[in-house]
ChimeraX commands (.cxc) that place a marker at each C-alpha (Angstrom):
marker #1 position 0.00,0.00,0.00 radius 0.5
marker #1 position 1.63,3.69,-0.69 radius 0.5
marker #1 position 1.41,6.39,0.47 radius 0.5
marker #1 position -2.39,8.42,-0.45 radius 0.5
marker #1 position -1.73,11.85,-1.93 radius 0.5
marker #1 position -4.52,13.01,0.71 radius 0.5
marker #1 position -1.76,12.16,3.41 radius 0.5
marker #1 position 1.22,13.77,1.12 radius 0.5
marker #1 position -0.81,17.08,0.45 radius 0.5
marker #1 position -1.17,17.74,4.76 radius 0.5
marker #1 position 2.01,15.88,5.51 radius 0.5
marker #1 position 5.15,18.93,6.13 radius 0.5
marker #1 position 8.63,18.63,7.35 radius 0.5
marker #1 position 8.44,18.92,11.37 radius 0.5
marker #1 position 12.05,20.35,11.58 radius 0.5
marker #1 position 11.53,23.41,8.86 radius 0.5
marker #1 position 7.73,22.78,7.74 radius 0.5
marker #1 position 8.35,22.77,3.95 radius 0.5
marker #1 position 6.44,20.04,2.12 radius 0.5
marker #1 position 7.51,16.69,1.51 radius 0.5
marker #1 position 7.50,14.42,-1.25 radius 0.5
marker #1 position 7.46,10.70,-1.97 radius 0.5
marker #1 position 11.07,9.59,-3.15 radius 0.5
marker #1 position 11.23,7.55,-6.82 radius 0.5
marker #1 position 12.13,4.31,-4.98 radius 0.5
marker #1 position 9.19,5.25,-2.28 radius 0.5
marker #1 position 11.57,4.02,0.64 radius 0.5
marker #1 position 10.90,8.07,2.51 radius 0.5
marker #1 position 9.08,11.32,1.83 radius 0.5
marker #1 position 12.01,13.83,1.06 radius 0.5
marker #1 position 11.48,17.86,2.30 radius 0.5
marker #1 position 12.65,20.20,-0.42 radius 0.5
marker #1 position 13.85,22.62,1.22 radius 0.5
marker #1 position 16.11,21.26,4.16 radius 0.5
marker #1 position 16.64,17.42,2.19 radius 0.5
marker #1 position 15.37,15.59,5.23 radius 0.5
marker #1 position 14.42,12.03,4.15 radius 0.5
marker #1 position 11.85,10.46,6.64 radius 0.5
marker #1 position 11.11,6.76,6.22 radius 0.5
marker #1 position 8.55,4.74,5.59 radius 0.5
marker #1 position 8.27,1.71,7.73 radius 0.5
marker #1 position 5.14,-0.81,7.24 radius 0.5
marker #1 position 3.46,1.63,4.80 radius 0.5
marker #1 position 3.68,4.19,8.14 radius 0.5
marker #1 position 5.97,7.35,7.51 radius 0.5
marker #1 position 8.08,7.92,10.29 radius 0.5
marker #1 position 8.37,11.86,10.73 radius 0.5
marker #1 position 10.39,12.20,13.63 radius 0.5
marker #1 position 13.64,14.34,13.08 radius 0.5
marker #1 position 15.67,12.27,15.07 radius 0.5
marker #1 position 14.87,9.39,12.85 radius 0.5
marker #1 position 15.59,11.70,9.33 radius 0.5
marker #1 position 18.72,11.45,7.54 radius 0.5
marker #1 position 20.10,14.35,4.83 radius 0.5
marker #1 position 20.14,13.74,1.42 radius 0.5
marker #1 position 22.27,15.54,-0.77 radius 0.5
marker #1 position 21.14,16.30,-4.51 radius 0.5
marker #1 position 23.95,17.40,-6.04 radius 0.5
marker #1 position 25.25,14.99,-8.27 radius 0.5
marker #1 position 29.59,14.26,-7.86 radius 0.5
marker #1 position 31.47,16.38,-10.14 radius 0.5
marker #1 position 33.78,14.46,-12.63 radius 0.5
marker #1 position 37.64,15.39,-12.60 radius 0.5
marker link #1:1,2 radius 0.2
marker link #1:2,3 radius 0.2
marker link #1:3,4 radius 0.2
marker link #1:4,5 radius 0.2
marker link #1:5,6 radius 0.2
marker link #1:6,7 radius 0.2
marker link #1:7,8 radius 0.2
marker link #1:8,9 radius 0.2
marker link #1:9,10 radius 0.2
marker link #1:10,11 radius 0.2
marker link #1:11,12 radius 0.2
marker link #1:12,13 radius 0.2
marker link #1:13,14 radius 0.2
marker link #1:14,15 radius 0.2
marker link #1:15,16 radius 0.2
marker link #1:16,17 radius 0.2
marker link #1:17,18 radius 0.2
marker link #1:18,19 radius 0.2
marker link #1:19,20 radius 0.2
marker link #1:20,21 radius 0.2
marker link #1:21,22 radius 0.2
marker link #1:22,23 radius 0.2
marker link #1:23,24 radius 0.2
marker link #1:24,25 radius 0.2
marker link #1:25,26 radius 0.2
marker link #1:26,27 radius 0.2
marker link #1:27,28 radius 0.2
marker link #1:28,29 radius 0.2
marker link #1:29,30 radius 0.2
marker link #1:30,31 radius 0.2
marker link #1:31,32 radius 0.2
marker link #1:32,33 radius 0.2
marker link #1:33,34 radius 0.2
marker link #1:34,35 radius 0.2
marker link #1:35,36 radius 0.2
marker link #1:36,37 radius 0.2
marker link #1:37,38 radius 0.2
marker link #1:38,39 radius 0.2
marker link #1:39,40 radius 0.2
marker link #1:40,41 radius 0.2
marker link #1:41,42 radius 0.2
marker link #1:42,43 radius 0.2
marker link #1:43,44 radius 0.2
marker link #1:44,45 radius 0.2
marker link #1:45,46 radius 0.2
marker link #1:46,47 radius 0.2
marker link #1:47,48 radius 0.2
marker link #1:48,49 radius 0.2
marker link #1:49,50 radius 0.2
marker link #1:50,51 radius 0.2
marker link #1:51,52 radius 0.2
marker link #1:52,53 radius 0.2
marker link #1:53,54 radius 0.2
marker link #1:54,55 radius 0.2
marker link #1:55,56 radius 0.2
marker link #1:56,57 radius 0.2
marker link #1:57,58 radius 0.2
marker link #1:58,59 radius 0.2
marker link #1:59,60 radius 0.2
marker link #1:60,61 radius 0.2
marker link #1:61,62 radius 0.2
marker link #1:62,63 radius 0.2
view
């Protein structure tokens, strides 16, 4: 079962309150503004800072 958009469209970031999107691989809801990625365990998102980790976008720069 994923996530509903209902739940994505109230769900924010509790550390900066920015909204949050499901990642492609639907393993966390990613905030877009501070890259916090919260999991999702059992179908259940798990929005507790403490339990975030930061992503970072930016792709590695070739030498």
């Amino acid at each position: 079962m994923a996530i509903s958009p209902e739940l994505l469209e109230i769900l924010a970031c509790p550390a900066c309150k920015a909204k949050v999107d499901l990642k492609a691989d639907g393993s966390g809801l990613k905030c877009q503004e501070c890259k916090r990625v919260y999991p999702i365990r059992d179908d259940i998102p798990v929005m507790l800072v403490d339990e975030a980790t930061i992503e970072n976008e930016e792709p590695a720069q070739k030498s």
